[in-house]
Chimera marker file (.cmm) of the C-alpha trace (Angstrom):
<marker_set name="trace">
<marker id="1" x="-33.866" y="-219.745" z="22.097" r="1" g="1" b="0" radius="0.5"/>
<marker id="2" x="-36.784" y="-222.574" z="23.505" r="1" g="1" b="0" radius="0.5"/>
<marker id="3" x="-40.021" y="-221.357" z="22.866" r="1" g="1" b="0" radius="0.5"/>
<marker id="4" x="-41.187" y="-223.015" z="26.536" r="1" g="1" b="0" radius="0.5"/>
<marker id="5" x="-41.030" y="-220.473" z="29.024" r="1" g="1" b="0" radius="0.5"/>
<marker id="6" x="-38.721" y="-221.106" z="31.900" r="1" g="1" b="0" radius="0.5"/>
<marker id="7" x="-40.116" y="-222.997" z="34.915" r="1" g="1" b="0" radius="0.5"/>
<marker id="8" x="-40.522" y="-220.478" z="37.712" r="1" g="1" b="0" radius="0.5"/>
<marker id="9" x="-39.306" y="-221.995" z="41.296" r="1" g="1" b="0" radius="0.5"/>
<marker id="10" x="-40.229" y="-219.963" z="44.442" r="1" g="1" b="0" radius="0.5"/>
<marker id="11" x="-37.869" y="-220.899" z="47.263" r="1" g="1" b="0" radius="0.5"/>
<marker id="12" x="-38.688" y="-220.215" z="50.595" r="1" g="1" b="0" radius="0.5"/>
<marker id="13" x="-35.822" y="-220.080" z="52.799" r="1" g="1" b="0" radius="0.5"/>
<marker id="14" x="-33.649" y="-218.193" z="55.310" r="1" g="1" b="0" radius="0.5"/>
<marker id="15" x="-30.531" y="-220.168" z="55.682" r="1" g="1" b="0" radius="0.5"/>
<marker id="16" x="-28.163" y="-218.202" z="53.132" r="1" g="1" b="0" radius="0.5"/>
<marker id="17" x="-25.708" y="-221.587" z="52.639" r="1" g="1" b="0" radius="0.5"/>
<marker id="18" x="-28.908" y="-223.380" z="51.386" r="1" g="1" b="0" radius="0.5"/>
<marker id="19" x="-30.261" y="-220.246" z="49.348" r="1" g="1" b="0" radius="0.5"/>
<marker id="20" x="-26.607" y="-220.639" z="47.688" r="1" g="1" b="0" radius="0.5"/>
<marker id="21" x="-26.918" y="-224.386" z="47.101" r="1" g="1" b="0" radius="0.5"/>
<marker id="22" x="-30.108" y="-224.267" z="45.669" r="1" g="1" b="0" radius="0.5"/>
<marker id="23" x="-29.289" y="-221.363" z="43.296" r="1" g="1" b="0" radius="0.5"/>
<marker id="24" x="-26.056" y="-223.408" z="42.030" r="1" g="1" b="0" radius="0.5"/>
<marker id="25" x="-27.797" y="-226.833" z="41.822" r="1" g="1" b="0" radius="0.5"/>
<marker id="26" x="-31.143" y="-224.693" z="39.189" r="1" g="1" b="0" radius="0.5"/>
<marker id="27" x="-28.075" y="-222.688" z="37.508" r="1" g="1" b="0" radius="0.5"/>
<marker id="28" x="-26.565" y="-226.375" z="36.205" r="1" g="1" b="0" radius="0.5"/>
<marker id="29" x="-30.470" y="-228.070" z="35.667" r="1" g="1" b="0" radius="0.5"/>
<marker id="30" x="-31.507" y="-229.276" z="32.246" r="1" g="1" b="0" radius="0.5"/>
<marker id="31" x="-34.726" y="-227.231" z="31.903" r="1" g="1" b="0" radius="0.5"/>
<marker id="32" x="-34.803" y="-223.618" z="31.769" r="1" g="1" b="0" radius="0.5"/>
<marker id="33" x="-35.780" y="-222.282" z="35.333" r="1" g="1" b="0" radius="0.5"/>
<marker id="34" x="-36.031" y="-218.884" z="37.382" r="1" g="1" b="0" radius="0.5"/>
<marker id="35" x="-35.666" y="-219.031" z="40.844" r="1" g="1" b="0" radius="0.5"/>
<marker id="36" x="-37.160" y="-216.651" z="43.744" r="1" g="1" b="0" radius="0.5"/>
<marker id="37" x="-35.988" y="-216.457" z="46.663" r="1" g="1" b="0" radius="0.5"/>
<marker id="38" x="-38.148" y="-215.023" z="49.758" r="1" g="1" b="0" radius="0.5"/>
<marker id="39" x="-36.284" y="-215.483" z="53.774" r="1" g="1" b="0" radius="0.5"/>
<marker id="40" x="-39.444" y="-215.607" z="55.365" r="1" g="1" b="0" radius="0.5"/>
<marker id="41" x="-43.050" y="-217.140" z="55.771" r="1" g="1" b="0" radius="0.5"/>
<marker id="42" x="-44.466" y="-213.742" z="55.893" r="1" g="1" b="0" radius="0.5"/>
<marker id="43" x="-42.902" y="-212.996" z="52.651" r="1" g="1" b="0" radius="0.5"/>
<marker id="44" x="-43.884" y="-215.898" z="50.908" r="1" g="1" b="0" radius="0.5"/>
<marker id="45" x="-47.477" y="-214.988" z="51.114" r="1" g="1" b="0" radius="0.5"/>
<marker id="46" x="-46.914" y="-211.952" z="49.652" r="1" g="1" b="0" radius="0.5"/>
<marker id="47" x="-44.750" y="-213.206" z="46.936" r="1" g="1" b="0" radius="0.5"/>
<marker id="48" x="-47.532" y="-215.732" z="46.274" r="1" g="1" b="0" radius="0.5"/>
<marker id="49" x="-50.559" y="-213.200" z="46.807" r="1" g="1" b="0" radius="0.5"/>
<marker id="50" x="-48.531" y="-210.726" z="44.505" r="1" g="1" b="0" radius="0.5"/>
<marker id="51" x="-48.679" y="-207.996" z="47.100" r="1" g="1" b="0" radius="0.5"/>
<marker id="52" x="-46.823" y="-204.762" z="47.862" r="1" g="1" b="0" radius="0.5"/>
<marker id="53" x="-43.015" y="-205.270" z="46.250" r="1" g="1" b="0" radius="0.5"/>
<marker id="54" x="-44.323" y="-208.521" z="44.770" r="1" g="1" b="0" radius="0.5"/>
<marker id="55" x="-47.362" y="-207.194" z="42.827" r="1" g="1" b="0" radius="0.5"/>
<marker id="56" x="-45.679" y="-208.189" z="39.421" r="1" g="1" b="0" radius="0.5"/>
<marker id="57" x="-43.960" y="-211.450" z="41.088" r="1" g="1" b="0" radius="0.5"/>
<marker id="58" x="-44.497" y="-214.578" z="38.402" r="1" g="1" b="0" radius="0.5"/>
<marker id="59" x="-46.933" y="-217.256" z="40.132" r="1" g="1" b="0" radius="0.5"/>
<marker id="60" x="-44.732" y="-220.217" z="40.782" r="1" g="1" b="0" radius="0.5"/>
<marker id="61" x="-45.155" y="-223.908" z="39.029" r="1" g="1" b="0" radius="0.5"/>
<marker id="62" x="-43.310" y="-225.021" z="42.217" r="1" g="1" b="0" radius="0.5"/>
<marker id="63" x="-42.907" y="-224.032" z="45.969" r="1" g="1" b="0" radius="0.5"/>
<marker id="64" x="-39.513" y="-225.382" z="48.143" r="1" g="1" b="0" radius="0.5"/>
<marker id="65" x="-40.352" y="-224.464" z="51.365" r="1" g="1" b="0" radius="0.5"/>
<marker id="66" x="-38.425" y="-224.545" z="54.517" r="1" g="1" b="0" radius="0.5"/>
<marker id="67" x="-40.257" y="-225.392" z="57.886" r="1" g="1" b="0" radius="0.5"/>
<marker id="68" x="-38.248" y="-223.039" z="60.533" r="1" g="1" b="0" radius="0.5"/>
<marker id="69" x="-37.772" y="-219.820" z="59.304" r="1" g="1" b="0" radius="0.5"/>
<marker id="70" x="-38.655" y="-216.439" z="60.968" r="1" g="1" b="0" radius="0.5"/>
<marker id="71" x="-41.972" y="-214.019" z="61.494" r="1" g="1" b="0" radius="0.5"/>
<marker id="72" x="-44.028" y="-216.945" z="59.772" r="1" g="1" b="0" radius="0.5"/>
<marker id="73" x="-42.890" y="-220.602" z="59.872" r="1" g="1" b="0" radius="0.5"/>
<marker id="74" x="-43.092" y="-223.208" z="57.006" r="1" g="1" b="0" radius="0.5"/>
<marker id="75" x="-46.016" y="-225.048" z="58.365" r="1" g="1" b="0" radius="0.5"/>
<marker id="76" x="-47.901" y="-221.567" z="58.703" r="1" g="1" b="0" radius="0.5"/>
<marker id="77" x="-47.235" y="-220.978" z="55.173" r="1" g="1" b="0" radius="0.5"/>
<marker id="78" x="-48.286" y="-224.083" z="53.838" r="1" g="1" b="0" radius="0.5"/>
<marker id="79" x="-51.473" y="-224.063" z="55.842" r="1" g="1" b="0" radius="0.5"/>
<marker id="80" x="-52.437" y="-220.490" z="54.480" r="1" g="1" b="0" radius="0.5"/>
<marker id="81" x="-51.647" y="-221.719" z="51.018" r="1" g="1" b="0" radius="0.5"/>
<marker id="82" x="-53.268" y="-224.600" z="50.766" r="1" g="1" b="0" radius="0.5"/>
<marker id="83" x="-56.816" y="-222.997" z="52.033" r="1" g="1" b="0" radius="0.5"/>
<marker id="84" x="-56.438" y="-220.318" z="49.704" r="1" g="1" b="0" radius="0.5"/>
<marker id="85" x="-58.504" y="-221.340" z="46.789" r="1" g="1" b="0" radius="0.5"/>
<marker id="86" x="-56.329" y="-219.199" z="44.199" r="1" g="1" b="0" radius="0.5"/>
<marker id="87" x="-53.132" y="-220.679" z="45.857" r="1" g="1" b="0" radius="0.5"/>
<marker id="88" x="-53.586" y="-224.283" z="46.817" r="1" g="1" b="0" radius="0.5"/>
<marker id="89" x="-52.929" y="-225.734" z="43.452" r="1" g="1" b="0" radius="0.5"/>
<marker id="90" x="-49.791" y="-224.880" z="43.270" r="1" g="1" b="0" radius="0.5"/>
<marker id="91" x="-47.401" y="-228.088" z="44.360" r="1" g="1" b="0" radius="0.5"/>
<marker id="92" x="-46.018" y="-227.586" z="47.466" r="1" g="1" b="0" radius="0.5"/>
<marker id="93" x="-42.318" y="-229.430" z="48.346" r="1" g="1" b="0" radius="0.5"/>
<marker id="94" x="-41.336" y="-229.257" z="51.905" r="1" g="1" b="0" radius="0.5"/>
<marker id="95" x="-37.260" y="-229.488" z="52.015" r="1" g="1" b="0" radius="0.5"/>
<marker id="96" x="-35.688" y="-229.062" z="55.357" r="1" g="1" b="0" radius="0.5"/>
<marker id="97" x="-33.361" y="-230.407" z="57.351" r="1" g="1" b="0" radius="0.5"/>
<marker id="98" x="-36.283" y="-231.837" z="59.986" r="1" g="1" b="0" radius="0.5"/>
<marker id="99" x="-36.855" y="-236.036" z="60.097" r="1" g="1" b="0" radius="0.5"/>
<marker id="100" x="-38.908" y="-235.431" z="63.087" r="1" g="1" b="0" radius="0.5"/>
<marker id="101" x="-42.243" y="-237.475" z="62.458" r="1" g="1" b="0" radius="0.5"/>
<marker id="102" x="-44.329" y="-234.797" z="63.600" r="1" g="1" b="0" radius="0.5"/>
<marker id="103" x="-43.597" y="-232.447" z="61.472" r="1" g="1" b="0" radius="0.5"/>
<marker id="104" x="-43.707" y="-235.044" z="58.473" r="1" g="1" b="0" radius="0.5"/>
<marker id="105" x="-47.294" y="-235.598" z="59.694" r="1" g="1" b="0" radius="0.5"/>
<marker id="106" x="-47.756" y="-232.222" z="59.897" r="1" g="1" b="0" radius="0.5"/>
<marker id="107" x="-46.888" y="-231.417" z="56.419" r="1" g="1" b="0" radius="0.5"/>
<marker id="108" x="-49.031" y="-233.849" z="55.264" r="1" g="1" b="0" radius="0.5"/>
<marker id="109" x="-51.913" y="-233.045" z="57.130" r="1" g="1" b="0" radius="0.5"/>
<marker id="110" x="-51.143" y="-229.641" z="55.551" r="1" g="1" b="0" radius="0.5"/>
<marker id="111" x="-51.357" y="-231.069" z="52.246" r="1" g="1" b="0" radius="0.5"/>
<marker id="112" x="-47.758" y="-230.736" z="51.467" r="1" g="1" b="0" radius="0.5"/>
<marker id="113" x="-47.102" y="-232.655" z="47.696" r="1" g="1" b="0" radius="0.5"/>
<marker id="114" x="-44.140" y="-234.165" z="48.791" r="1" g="1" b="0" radius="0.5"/>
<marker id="115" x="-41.713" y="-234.130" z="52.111" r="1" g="1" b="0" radius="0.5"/>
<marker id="116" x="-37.977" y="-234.180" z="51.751" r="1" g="1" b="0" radius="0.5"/>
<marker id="117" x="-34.701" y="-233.535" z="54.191" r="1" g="1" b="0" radius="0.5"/>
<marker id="118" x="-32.042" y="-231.791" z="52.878" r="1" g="1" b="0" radius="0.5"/>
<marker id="119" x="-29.528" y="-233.869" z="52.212" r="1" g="1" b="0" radius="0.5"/>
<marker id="120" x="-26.038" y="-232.516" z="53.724" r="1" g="1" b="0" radius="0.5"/>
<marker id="121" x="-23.196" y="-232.477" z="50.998" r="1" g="1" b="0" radius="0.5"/>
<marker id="122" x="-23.533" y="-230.617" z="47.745" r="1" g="1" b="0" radius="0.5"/>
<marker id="123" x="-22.995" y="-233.712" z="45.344" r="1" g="1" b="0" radius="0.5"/>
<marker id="124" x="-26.407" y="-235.235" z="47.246" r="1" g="1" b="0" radius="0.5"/>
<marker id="125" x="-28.221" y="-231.887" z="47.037" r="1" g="1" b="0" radius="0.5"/>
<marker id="126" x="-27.255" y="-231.575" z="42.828" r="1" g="1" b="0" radius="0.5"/>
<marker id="127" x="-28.470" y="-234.967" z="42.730" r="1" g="1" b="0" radius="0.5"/>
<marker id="128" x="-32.001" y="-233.907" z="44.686" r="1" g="1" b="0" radius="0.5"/>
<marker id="129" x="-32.315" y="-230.920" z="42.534" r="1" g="1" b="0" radius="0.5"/>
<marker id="130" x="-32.041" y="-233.133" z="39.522" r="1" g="1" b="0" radius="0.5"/>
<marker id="131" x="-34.495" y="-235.310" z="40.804" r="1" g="1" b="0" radius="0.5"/>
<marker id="132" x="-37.118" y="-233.234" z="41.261" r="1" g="1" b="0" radius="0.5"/>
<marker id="133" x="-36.488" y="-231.636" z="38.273" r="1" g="1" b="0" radius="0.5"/>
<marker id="134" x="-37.395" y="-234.776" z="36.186" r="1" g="1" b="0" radius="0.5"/>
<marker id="135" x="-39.889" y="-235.785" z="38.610" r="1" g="1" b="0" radius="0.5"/>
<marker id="136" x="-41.969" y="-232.615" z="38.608" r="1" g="1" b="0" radius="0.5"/>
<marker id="137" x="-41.454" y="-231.337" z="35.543" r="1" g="1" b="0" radius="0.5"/>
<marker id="138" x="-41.172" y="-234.901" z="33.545" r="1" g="1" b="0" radius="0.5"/>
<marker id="139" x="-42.586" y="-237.594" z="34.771" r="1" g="1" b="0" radius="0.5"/>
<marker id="140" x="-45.995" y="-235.673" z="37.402" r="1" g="1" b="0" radius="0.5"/>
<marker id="141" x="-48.763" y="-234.249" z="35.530" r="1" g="1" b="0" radius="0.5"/>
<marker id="142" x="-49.447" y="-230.626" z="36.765" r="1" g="1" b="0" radius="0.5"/>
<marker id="143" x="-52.586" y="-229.351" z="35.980" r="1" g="1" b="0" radius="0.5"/>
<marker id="144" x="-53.152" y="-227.607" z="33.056" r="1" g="1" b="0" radius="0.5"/>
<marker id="145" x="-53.278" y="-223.793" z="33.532" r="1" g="1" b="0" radius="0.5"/>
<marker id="146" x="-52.300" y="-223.909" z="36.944" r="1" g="1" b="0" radius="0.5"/>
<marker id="147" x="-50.099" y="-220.821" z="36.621" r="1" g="1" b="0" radius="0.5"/>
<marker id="148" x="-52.765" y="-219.029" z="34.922" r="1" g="1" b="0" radius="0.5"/>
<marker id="149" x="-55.115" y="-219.779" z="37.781" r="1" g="1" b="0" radius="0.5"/>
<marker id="150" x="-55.442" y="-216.827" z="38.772" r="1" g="1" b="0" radius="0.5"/>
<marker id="151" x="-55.009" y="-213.081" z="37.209" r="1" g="1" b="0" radius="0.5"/>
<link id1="1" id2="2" r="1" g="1" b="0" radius="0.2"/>
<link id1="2" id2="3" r="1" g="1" b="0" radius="0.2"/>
<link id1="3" id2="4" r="1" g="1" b="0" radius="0.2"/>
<link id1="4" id2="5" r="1" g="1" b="0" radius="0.2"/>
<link id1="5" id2="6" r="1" g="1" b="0" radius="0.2"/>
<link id1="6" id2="7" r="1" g="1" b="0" radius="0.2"/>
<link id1="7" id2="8" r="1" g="1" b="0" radius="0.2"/>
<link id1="8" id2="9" r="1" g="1" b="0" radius="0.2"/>
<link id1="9" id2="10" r="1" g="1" b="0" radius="0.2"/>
<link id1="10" id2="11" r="1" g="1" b="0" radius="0.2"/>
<link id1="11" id2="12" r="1" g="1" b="0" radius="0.2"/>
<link id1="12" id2="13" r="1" g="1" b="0" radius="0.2"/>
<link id1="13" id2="14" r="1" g="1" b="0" radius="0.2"/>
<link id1="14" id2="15" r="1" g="1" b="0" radius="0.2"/>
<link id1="15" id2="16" r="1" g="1" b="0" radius="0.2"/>
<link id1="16" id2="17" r="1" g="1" b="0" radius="0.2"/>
<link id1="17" id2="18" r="1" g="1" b="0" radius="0.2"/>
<link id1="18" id2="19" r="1" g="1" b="0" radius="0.2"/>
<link id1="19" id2="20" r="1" g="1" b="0" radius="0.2"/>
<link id1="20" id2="21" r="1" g="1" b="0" radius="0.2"/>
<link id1="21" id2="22" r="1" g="1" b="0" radius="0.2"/>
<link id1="22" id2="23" r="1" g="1" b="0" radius="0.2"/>
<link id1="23" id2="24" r="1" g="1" b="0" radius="0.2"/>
<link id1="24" id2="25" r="1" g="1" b="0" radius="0.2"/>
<link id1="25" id2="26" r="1" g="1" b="0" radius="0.2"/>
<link id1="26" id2="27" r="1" g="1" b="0" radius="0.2"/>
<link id1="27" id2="28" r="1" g="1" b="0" radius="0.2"/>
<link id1="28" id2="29" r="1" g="1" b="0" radius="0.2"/>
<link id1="29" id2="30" r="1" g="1" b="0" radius="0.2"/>
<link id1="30" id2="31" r="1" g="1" b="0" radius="0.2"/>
<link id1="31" id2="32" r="1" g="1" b="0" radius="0.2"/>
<link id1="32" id2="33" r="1" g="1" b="0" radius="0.2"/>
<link id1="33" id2="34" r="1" g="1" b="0" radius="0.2"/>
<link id1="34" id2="35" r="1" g="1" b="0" radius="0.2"/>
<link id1="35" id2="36" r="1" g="1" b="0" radius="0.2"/>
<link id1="36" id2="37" r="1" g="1" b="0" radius="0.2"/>
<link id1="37" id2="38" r="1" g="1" b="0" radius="0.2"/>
<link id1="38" id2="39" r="1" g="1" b="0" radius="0.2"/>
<link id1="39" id2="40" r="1" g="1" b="0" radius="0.2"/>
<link id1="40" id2="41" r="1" g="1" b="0" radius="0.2"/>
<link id1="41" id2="42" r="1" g="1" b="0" radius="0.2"/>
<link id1="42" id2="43" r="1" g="1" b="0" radius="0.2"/>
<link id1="43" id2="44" r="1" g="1" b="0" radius="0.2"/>
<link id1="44" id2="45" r="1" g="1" b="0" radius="0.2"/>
<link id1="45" id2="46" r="1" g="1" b="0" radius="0.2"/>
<link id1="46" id2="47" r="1" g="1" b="0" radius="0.2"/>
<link id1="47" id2="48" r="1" g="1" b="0" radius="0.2"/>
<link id1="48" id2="49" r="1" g="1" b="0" radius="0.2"/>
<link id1="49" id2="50" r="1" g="1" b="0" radius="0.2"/>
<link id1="50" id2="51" r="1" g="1" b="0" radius="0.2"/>
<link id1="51" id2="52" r="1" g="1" b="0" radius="0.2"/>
<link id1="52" id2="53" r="1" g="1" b="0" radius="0.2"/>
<link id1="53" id2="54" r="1" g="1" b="0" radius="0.2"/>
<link id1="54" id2="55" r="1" g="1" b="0" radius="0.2"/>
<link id1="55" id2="56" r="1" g="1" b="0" radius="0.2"/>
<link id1="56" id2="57" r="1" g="1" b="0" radius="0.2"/>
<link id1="57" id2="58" r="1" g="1" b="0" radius="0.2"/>
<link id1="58" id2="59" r="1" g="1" b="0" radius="0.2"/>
<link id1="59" id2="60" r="1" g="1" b="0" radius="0.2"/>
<link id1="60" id2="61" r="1" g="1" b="0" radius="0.2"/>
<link id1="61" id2="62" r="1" g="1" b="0" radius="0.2"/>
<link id1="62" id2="63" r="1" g="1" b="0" radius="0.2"/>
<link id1="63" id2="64" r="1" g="1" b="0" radius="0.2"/>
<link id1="64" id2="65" r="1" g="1" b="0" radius="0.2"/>
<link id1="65" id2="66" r="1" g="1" b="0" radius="0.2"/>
<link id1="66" id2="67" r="1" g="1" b="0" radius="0.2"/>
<link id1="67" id2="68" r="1" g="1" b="0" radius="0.2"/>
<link id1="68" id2="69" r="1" g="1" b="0" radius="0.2"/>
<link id1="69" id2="70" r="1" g="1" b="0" radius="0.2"/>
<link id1="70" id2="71" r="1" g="1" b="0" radius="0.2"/>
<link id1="71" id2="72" r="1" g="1" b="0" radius="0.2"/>
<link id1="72" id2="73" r="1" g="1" b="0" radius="0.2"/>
<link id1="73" id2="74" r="1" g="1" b="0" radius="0.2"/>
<link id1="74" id2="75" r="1" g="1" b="0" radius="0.2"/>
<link id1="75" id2="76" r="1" g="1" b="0" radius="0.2"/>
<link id1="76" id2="77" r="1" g="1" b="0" radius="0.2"/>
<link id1="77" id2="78" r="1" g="1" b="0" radius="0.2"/>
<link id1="78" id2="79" r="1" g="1" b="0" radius="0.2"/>
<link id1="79" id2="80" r="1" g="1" b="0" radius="0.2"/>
<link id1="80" id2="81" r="1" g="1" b="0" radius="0.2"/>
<link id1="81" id2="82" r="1" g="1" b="0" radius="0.2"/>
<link id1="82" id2="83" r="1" g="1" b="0" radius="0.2"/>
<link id1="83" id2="84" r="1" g="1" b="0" radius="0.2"/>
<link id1="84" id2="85" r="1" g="1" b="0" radius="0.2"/>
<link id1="85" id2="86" r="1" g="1" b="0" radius="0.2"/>
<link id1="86" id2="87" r="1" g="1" b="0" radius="0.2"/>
<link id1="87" id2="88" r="1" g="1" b="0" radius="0.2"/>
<link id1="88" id2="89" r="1" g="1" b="0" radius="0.2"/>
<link id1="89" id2="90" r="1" g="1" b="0" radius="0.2"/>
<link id1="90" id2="91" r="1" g="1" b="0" radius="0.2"/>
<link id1="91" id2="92" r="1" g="1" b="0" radius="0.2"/>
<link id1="92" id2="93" r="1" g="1" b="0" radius="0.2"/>
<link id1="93" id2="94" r="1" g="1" b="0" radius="0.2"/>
<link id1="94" id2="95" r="1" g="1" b="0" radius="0.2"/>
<link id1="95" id2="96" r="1" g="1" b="0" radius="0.2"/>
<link id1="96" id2="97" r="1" g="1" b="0" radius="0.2"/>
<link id1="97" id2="98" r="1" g="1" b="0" radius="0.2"/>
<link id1="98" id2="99" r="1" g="1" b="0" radius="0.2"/>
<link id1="99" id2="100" r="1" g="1" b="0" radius="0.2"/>
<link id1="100" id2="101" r="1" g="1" b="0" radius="0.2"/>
<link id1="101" id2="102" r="1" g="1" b="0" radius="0.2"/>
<link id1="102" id2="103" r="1" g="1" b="0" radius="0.2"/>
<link id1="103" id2="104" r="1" g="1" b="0" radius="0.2"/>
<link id1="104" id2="105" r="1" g="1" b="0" radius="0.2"/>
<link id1="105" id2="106" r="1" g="1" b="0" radius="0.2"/>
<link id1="106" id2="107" r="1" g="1" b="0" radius="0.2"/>
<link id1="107" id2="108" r="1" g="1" b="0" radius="0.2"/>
<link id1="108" id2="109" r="1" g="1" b="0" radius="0.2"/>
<link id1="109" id2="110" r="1" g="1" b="0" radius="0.2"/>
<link id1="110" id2="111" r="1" g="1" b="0" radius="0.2"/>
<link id1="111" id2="112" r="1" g="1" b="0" radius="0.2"/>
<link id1="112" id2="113" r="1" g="1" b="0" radius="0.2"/>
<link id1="113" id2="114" r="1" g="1" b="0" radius="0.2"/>
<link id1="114" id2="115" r="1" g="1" b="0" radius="0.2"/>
<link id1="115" id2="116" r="1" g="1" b="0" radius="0.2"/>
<link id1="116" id2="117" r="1" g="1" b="0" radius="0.2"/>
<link id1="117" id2="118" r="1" g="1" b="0" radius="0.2"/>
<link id1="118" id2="119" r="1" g="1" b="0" radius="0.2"/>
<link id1="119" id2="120" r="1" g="1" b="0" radius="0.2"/>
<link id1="120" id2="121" r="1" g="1" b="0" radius="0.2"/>
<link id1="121" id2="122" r="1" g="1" b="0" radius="0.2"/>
<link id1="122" id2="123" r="1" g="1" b="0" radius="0.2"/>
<link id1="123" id2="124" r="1" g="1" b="0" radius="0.2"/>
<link id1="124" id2="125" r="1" g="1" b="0" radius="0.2"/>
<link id1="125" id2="126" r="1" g="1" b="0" radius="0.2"/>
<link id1="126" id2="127" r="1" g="1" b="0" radius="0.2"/>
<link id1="127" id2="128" r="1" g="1" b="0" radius="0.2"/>
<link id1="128" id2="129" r="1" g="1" b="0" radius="0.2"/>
<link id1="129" id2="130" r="1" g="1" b="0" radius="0.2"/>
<link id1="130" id2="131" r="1" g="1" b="0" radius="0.2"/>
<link id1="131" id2="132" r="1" g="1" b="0" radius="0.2"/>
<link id1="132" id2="133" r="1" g="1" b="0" radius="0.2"/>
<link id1="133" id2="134" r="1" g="1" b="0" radius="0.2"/>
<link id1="134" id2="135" r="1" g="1" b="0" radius="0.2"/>
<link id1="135" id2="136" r="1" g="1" b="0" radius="0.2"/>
<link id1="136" id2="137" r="1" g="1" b="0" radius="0.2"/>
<link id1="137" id2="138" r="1" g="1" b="0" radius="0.2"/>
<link id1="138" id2="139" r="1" g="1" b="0" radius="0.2"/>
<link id1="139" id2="140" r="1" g="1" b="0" radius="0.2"/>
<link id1="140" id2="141" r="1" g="1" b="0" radius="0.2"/>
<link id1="141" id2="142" r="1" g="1" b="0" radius="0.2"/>
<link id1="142" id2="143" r="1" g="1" b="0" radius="0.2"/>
<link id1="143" id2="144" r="1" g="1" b="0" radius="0.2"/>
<link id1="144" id2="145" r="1" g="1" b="0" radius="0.2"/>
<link id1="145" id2="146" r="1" g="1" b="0" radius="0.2"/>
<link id1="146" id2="147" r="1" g="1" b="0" radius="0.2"/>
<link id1="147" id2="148" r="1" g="1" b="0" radius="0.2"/>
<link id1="148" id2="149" r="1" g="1" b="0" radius="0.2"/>
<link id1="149" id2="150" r="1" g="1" b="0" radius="0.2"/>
<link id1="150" id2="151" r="1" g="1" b="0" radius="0.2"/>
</marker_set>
């Protein structure tokens, strides 16, 4: 068994097909990982603020959020994260299907980390997955503790 613990993903997203294709691309990915899954904004802040169902919910080393989802959208989310102070170090990737130059502006202005479209056949999304994967957890230097940044 590794002695590194796995590399907890939260994924924030309401389309079911992409919940799938995300959960198959992590099951085949080099590094140990745990996914969650939350379908809304509203319940990402939870998940994140480790309230109500999510009070013993792992604090993620990496966010995948979807823009348009329900109750709260992605750019709400990422706004309320990243002025949290015990929240806004954790790296933030926007993936959604959206090329609209506003909302990559948006994001941005947000302070997403990074701003990606989903690409549309499985082959290209296994390929994304692994990408970020190396990129994230290989090559970019997280800061240290960043899970442990708050109790």
């Amino acid at each position: 068994m590794d002695a590194n613990p796995p590399i907890e993903i939260l994924l924030v997203e309401d389309n079911s097909g992409d919940i799938r294709l995300t959960l198959e691309a992590f099951k085949d990915a080099e590094l140990p990982n745990h996914v969650s899954v939350v379908r809304d904004g509203e319940e990402a802040l939870a998940f994140l603020r480790k309230e109500g169902p999510h009070a013993c919910a792992p604090r993620p080393d990496l966010v995948l959020l979807d823009l348009n989802m329900p109750k709260k959208d992605g750019r709400e989310v990422l706004r309320d994260v990243k002025t949290d102070p015990d929240l806004k170090i954790i790296p933030i990737i926007v993936l959604t299907t959206s090329v609209a130059p506003t909302d990559i502006v948006n994001s941005y202005d947000l302070h997403a980390n990074c701003y990606i479209q989903k690409p549309a056949g499985f082959d290209e999304f296994i390929d994304l997955i692994r990408t970020l994967e190396n990129l994230w957890f290989g090559v970019v230097q997280l800061p240290p503790g960043a899970k442990e940044a708050t109790a």
